[in-house]
DOSENU-446324 format. One line per 4 residues: number of its first residue (from 1); their letters; for each residue x, y, z of N, C-alpha, C, O. Coordinates in steps of 0.05 Angstrom, whole numbers. Example, Ala and Ser with C-alpha at 12.3 -4.5 7.8 and 13.67 -1.06 7.14 Angstrom:
REM DOSENU-446324
1 = as = 264,-114,156,246,-90,156,264,-66,156,285,-66,169; 257,-45,142,273,-21,143,258,1,157,268,23,161
***
This chain:
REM DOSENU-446324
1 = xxxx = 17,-24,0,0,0,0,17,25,0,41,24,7; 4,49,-8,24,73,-8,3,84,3,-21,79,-4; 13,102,26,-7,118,40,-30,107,44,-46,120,30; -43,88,56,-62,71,64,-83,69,32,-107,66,33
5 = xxxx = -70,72,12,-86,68,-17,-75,45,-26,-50,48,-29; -88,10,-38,-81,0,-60,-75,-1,-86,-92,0,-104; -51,-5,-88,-34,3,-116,-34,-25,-131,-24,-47,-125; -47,-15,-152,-39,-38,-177,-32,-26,-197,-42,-6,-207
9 = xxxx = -6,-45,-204,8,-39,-238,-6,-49,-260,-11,-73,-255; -13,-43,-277,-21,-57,-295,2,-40,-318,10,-18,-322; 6,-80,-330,26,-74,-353,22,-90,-378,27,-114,-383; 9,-68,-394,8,-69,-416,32,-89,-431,55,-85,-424
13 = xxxx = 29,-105,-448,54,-126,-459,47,-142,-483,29,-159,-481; 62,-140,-510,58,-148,-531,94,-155,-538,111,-137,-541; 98,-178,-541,123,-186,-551,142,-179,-538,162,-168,-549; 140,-185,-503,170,-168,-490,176,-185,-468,183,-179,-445
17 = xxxx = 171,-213,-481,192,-232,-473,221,-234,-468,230,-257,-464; 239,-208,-467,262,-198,-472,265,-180,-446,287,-176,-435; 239,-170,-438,239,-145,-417,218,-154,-389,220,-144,-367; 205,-168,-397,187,-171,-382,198,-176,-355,198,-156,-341
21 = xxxx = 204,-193,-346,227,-201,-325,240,-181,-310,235,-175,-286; 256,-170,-323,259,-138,-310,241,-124,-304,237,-115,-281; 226,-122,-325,199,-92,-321,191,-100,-286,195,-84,-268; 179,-130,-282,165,-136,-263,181,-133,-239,171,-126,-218
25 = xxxx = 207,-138,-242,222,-144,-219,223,-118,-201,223,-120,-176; 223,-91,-215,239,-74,-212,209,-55,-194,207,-32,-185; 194,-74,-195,162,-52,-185,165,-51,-155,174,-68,-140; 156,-28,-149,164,-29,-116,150,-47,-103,129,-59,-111
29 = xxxx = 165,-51,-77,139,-77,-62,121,-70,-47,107,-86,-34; 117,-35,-43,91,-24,-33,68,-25,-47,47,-21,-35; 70,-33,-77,55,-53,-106,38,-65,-93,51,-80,-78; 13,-69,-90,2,-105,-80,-13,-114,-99,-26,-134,-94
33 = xxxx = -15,-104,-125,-20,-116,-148,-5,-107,-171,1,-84,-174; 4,-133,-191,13,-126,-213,-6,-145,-234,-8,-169,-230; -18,-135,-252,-35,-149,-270,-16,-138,-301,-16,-116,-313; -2,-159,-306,4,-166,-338,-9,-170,-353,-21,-192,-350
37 = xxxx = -17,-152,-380,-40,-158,-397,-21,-168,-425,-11,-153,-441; -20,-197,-425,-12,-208,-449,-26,-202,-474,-46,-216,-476; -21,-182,-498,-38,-168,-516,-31,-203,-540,-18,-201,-561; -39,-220,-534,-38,-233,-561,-6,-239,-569,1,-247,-591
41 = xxxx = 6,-235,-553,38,-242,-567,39,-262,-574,26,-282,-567; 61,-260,-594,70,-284,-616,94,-302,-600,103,-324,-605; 103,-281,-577,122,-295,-561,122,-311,-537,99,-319,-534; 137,-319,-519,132,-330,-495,131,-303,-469,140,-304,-446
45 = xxxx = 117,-283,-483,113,-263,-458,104,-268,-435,115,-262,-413; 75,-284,-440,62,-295,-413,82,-316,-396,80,-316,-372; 106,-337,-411,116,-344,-396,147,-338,-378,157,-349,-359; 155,-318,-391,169,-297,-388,176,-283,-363,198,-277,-353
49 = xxxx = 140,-279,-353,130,-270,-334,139,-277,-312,128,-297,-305; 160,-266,-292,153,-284,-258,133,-282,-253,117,-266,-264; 127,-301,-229,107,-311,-219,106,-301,-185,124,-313,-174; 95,-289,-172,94,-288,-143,64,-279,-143,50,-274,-162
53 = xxxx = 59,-278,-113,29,-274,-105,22,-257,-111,-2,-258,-112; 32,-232,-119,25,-203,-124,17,-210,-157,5,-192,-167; 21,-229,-171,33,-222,-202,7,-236,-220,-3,-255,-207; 0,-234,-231,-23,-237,-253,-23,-244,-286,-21,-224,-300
57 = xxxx = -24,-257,-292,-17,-258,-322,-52,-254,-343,-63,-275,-340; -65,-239,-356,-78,-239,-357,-81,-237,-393,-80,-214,-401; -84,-260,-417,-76,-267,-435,-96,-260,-455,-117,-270,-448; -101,-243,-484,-123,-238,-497,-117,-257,-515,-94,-262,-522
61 = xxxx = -141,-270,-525,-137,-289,-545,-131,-272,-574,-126,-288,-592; -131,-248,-580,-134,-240,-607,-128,-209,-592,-138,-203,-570; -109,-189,-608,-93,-173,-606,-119,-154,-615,-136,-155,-633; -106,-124,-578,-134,-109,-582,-121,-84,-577,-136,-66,-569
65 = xxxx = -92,-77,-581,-79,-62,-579,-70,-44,-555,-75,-57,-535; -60,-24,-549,-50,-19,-518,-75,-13,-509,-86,-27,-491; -89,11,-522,-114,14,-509,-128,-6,-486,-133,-5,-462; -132,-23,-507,-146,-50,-503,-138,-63,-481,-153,-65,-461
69 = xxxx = -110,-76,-483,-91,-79,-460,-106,-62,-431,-127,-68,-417; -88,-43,-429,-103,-23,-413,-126,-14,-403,-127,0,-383; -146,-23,-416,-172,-25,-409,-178,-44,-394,-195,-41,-376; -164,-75,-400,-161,-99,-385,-153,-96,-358,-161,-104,-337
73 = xxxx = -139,-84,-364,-125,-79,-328,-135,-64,-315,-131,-65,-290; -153,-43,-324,-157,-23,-309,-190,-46,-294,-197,-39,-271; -202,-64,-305,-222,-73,-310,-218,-88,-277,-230,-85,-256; -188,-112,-288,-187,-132,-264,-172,-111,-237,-165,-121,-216
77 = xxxx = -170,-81,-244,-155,-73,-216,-185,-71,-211,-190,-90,-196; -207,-57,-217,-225,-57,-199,-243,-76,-185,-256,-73,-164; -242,-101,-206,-249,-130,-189,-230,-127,-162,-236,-129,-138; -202,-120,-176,-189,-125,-135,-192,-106,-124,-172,-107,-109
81 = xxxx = -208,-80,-117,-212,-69,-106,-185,-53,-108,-179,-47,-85; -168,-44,-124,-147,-23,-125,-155,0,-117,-178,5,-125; -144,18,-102,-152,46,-106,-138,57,-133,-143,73,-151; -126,47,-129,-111,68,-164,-93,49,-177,-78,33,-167
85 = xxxx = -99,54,-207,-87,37,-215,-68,52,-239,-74,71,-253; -37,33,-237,-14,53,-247,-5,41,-279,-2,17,-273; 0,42,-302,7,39,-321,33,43,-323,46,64,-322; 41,18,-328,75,19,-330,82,6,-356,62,-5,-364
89 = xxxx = 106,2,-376,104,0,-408,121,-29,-399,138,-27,-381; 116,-50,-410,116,-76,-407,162,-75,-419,180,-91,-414; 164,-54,-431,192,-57,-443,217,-41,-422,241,-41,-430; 209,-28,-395,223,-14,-380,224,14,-389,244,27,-383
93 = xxxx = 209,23,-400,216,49,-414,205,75,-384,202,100,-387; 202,63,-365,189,73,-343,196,70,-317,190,50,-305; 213,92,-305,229,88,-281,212,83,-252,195,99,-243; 217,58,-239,198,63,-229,203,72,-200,187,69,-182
97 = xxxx = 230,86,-200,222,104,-183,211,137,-177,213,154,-159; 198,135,-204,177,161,-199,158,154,-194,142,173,-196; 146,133,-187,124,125,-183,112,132,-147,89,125,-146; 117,139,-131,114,162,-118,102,183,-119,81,190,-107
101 = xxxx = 122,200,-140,114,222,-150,86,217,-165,68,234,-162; 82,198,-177,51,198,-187,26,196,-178,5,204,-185; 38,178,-152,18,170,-127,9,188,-115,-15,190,-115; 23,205,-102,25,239,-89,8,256,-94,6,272,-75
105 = xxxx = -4,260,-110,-29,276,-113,-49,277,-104,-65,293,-93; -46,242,-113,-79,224,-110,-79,217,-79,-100,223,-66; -54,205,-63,-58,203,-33,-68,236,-22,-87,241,-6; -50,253,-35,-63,287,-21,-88,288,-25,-103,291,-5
109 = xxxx = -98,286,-46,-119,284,-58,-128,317,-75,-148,330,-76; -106,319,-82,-98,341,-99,-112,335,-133,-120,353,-148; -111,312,-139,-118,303,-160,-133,269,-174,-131,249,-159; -140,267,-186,-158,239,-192,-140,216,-222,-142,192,-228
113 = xxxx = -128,235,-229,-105,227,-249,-80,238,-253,-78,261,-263; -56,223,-246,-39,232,-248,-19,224,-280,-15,200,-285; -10,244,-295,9,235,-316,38,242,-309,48,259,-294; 47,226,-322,81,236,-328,77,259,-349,57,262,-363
117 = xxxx = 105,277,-346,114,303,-362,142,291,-363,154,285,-342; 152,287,-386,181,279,-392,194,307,-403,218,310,-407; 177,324,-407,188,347,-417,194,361,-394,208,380,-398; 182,355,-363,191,362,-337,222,364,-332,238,379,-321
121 = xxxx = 220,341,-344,251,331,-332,278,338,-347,275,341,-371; 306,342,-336,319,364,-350,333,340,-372,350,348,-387; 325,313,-373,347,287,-382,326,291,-410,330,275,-428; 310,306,-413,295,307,-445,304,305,-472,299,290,-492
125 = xxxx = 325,332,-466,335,338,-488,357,329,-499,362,331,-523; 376,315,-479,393,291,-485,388,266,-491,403,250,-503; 363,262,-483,353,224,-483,332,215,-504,333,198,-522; 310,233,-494,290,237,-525,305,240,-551,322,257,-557
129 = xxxx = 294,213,-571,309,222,-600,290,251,-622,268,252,-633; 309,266,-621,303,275,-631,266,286,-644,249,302,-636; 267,272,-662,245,263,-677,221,258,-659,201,271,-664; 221,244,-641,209,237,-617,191,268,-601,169,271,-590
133 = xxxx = 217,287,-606,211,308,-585,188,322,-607,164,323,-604; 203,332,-631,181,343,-642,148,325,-656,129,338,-666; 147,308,-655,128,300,-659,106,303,-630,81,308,-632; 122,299,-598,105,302,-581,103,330,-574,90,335,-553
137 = xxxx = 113,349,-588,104,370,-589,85,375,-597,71,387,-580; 76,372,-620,57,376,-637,31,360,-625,10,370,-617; 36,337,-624,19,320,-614,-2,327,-581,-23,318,-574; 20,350,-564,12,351,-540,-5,382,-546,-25,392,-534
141 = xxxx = 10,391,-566,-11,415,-568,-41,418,-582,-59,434,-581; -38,399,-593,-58,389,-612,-77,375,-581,-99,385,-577; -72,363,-569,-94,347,-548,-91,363,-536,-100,355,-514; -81,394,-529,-97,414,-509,-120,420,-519,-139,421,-503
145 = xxxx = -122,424,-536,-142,432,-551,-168,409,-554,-191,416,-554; -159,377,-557,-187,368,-558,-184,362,-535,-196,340,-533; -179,365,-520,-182,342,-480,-200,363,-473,-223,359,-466; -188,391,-474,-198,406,-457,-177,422,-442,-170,446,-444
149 = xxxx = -169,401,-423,-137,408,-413,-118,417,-427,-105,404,-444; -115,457,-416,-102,463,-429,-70,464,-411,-49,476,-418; -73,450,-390,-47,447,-371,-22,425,-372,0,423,-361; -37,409,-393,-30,386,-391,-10,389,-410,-13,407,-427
153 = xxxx = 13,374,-410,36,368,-435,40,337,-438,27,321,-426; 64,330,-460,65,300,-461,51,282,-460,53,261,-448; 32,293,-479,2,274,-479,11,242,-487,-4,225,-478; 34,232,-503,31,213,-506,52,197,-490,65,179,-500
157 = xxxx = 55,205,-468,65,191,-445,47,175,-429,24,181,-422; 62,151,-423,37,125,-419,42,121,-390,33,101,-379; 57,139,-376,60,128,-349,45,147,-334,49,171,-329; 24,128,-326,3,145,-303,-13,127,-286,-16,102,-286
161 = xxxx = -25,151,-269,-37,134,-247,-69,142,-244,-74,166,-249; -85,127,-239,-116,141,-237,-131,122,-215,-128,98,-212; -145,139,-203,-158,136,-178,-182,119,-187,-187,119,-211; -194,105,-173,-220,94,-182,-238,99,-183,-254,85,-194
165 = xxxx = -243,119,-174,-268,146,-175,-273,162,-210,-290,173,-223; -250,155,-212,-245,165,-247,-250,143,-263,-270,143,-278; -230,119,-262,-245,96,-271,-282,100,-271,-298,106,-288; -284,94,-247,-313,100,-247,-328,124,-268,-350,121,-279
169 = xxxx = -319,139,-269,-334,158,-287,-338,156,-312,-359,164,-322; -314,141,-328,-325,135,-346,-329,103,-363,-333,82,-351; -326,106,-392,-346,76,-401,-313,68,-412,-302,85,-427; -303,50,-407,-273,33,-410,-286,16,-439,-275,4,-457
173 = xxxx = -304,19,-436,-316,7,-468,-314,14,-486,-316,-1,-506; -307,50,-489,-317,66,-519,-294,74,-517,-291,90,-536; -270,71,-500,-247,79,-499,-227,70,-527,-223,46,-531; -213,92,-546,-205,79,-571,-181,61,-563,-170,68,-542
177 = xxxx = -173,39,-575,-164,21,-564,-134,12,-572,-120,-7,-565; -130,28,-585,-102,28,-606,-81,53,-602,-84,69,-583; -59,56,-619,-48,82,-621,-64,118,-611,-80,124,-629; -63,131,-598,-78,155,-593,-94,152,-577,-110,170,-572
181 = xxxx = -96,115,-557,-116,123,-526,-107,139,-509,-124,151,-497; -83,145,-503,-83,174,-489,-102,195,-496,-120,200,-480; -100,208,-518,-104,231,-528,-137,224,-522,-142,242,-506; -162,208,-525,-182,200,-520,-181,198,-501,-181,222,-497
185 = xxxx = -178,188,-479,-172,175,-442,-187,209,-438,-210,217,-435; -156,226,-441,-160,262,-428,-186,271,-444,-198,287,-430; -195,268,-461,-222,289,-467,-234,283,-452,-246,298,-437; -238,243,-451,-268,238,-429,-258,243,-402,-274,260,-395
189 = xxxx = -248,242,-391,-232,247,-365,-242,283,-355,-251,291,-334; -235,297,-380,-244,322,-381,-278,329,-382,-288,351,-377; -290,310,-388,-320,312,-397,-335,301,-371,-358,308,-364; -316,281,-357,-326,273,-328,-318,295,-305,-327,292,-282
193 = xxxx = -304,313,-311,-292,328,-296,-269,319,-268,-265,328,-246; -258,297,-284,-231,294,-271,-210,314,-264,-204,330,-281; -202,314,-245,-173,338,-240,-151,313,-247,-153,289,-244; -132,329,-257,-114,315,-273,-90,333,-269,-93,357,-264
197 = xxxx = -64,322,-271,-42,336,-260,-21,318,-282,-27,296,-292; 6,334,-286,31,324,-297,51,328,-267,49,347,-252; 69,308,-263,89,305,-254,117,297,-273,117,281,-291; 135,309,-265,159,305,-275,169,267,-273,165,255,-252
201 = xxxx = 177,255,-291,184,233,-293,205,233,-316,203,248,-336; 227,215,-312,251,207,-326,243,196,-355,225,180,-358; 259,206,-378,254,192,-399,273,173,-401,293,174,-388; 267,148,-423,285,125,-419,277,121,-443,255,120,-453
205 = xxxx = 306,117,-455,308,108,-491,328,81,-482,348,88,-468; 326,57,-487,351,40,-492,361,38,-515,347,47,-534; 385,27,-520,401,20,-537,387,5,-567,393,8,-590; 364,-12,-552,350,-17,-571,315,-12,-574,298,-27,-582
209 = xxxx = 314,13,-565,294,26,-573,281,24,-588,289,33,-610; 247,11,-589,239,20,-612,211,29,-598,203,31,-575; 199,35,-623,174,44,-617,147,39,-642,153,40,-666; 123,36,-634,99,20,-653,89,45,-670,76,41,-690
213 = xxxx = 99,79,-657,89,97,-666,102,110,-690,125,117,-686; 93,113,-712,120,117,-739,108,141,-749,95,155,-733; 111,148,-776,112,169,-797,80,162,-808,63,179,-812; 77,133,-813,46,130,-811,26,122,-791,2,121,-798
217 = xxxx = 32,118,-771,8,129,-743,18,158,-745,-4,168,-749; 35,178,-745,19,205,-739,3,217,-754,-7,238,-747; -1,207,-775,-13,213,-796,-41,204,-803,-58,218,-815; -43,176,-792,-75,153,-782,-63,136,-765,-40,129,-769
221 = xxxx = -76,129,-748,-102,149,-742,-101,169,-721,-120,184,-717; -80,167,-709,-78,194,-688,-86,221,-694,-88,235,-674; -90,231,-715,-108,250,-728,-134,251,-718,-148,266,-705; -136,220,-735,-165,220,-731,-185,217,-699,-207,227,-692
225 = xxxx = -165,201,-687,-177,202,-658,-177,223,-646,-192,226,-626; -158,246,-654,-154,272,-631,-184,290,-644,-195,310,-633; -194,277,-671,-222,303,-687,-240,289,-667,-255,301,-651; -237,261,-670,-269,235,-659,-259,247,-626,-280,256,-615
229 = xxxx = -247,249,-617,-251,249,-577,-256,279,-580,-274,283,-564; -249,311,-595,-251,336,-591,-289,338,-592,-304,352,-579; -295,320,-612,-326,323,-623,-342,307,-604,-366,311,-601; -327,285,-590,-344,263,-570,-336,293,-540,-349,291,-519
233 = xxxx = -324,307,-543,-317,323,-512,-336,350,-520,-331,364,-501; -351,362,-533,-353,384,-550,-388,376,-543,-404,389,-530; -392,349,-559,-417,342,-558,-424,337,-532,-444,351,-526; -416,321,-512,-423,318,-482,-426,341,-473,-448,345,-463
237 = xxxx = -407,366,-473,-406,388,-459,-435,395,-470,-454,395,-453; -439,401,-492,-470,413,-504,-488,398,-494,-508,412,-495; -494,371,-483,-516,353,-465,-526,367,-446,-549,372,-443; -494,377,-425,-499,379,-406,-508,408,-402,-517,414,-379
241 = xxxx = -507,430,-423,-511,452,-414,-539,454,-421,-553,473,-414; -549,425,-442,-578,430,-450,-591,419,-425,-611,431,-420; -585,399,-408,-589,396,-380,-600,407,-363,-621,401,-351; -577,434,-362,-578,454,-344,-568,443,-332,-563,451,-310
***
């Protein structure tokens, strides 16, 4: 537990039979859940996996992308009664000693979702490739604009934490499920009226870095999901003012 709240990891994992082992090892043991969402890998990820009482392997028969992943976990932290549940990247790309810093809000109760800001941190501009930086430029200014949140940066940073009160708010069903669920997550998050915060967290490139996001996802559909969540955040807002 951290500050009398239950913490579950949920880790997203597609082909990281290579990392997995590490990723898990390295989770603090104030953790009392870690749920592995095996996305369909072609590899021995699920067996990959250590095994202890805290640890979970939880296997999709047919590949539903991180989204999807993520939605899984967020699903079985609330069967275990998590108070918050933390997203960590199945390849180590996520230190986990900021994970603290993420928690910290939500124990104050300062906030209901916490993200990483890698652009916080001063190791950015040396570690981020290049290419990397200006695309999440673009990308983070572009989702001020459809989330709502205009405070927010490093929208497509995947390391965060959310309370279950937020879970609760919204539908983990209509959530897009692929490339650009961040950028969707913050509009509805924004439309439920979540408080949401960036904390500073470490960027981490390894040696063999790669990444699923290229020259054609920024182009489709991450486009297209930042028009579909601005018009799904745009249209709710107009419900509720016809409401009253």
């Amino acid at each position: 537990m951290y500050r009398q709240l239950r913490i579950c990891v949920v880790i997203p994992a597609f082909n990281e039979s290579a990392k997995i082992a590490a990723t898990v090892s390295t989770v603090p043991e104030f953790v009392d859940h870690i749920i592995v969402v095996d996305d369909a890998s072609t590899d021995d990820t699920a067996l990959a996996t250590p095994r202890s009482p805290r640890v979970e392997v939880v296997r999709h028969g047919e590949n539903r992308g991180v989204g999807g992943a993520i939605a899984t976990g967020y699903r079985r932290a609330l069967e275990l009664e998590a108070d918050v549940a933390v997203v960590m990247a199945g390849d180590g790309q996520m230190d986990p000693e900021d994970l603290p810093a993420l928690l910290e809000p939500i124990a104050a109760g300062t906030a209901d979702y916490v993200k990483g800001n890698r652009f916080k941190h001063p190791d950015i501009w040396s570690t981020m490739p290049k290419s990397r930086i200006v695309g999440n430029i673009v990308l983070s200014a572009a989702t001020r604009v459809t989330s709502g949140y205009t405070h927010v940066f490093d929208s497509q940073c995947g390391y965060t934490a959310i309370h279950r009160r937020a879970l609760a708010a919204i539908d983990l069903d209509v959530l897009w499920t692929r490339y650009g669920y961040p950028n969707d997550l913050l509009s509805r998050l924004f439309v439920a009226g979540v408080r949401v915060v960036d904390v500073p967290v470490r960027p981490i490139y390894g040696e063999h870095w790669r990444s699923g996001i290229n020259f054609g996802t920024a182009f489709h559909p991450i486009p297209w999901v930042l028009l579909r969540s601005w018009g799904t955040r745009l249209a709710a807002q107009a419900r509720k003012r016809a409401r009253g």
